[in-house]
C-alpha positions as CSV (number, residue, x, y, z in Angstrom):
1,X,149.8,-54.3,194.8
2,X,152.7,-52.7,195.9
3,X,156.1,-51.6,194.2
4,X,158.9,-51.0,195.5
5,X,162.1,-49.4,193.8
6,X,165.7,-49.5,194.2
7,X,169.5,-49.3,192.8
8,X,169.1,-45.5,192.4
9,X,171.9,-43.2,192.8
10,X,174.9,-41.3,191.5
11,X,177.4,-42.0,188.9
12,X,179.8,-41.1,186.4
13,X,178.9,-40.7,182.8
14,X,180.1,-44.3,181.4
15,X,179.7,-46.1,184.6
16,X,176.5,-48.3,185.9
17,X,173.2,-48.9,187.6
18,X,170.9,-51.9,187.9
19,X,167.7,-50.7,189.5
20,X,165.5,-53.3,191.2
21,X,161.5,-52.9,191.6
22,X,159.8,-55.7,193.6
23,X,156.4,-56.1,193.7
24,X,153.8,-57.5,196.6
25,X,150.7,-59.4,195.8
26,X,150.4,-62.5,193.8
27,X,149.3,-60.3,190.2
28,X,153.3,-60.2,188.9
29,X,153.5,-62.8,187.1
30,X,150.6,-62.3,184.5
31,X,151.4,-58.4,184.1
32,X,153.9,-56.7,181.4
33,X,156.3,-54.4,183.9
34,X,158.0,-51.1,182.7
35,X,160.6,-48.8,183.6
36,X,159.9,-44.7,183.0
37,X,161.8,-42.1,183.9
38,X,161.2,-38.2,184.3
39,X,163.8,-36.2,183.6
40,X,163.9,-32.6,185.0
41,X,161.6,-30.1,183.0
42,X,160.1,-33.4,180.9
43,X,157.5,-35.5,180.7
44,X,157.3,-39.1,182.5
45,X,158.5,-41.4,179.1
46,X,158.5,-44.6,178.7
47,X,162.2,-46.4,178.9
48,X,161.3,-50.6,178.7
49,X,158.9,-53.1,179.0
50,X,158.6,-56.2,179.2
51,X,155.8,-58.5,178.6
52,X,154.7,-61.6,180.7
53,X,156.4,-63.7,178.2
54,X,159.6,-62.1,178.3
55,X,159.6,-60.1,175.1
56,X,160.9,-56.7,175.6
57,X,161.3,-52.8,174.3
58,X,163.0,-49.9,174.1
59,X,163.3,-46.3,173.8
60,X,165.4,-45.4,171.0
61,X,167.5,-43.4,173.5
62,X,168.6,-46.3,175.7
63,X,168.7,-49.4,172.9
64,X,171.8,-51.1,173.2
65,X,172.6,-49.6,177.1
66,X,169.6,-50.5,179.1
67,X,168.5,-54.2,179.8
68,X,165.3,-55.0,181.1
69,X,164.5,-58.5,183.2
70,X,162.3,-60.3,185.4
71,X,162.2,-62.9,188.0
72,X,158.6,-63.8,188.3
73,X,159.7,-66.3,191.4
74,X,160.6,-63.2,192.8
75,X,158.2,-61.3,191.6
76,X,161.3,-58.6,190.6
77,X,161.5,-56.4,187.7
78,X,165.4,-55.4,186.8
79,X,166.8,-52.8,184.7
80,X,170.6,-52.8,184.2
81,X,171.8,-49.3,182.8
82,X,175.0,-49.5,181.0
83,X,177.1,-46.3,179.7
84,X,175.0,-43.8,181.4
85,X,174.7,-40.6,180.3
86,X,173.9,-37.5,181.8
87,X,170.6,-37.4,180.1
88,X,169.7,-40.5,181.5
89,X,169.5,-38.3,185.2
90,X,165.8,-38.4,186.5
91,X,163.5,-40.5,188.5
92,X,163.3,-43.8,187.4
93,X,159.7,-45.2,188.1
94,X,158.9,-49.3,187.7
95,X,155.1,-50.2,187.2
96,X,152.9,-52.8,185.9
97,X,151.3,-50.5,183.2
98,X,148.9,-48.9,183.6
99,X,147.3,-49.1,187.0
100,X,150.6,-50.0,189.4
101,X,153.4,-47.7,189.8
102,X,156.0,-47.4,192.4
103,X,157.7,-44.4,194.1
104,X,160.4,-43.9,192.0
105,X,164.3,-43.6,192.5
106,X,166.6,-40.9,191.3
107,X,169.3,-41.9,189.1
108,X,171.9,-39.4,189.0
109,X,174.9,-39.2,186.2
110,X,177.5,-36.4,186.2
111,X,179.6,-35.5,183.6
């Protein structure tokens, strides 16, 4: 299995991302999928999950900004960032928890 991460990039505290992690491989469908993110000088943290029912969860941080989604015909996990921040800045990793994990993409927001 393979995972492949995209939508990174910069933007403008208050502005937008939707990040985009496709995976190869036939396993998608059956597997909860997650977004983390490290930030610099921190520790890889959780940010959302999903479950292969659809049932999802947060970090406290992003509730309320962040939405996570899947398309299992696509086998495509989504997570549409709303009102960044600047502490939202890091390198945003997708996986199917806890053995799968893509390459990351750097999300950038400037103040």
């Amino acid at each position: 299995v393979q995972l492949q991460a995209s939508g990174g990039g910069l933007v403008q505290a208050g502005g937008s991302l939707r990040l985009s992690c496709a995976a190869s491989g036939n396993i998608f469908s059956r597997n909860a999928a997650a977004w983390y993110r490290q930030s610099p000088g921190k520790q890889r943290e959780p940010v959302a999950v999903i479950t292969s029912g659809g049932s999802t969860n947060y970090a406290d941080s992003v509730k309320g900004r962040f939405t996570i989604s899947r398309d299992n015909a696509k086998s495509t996990v989504y997570l549409q960032m709303n009102s960044l921040k600047p502490e939202d800045t890091g390198v945003y990793y997708c996986s199917l928890p806890p053995i799968y994990w893509g390459q990351g993409t750097l999300v950038t927001v400037s103040s």
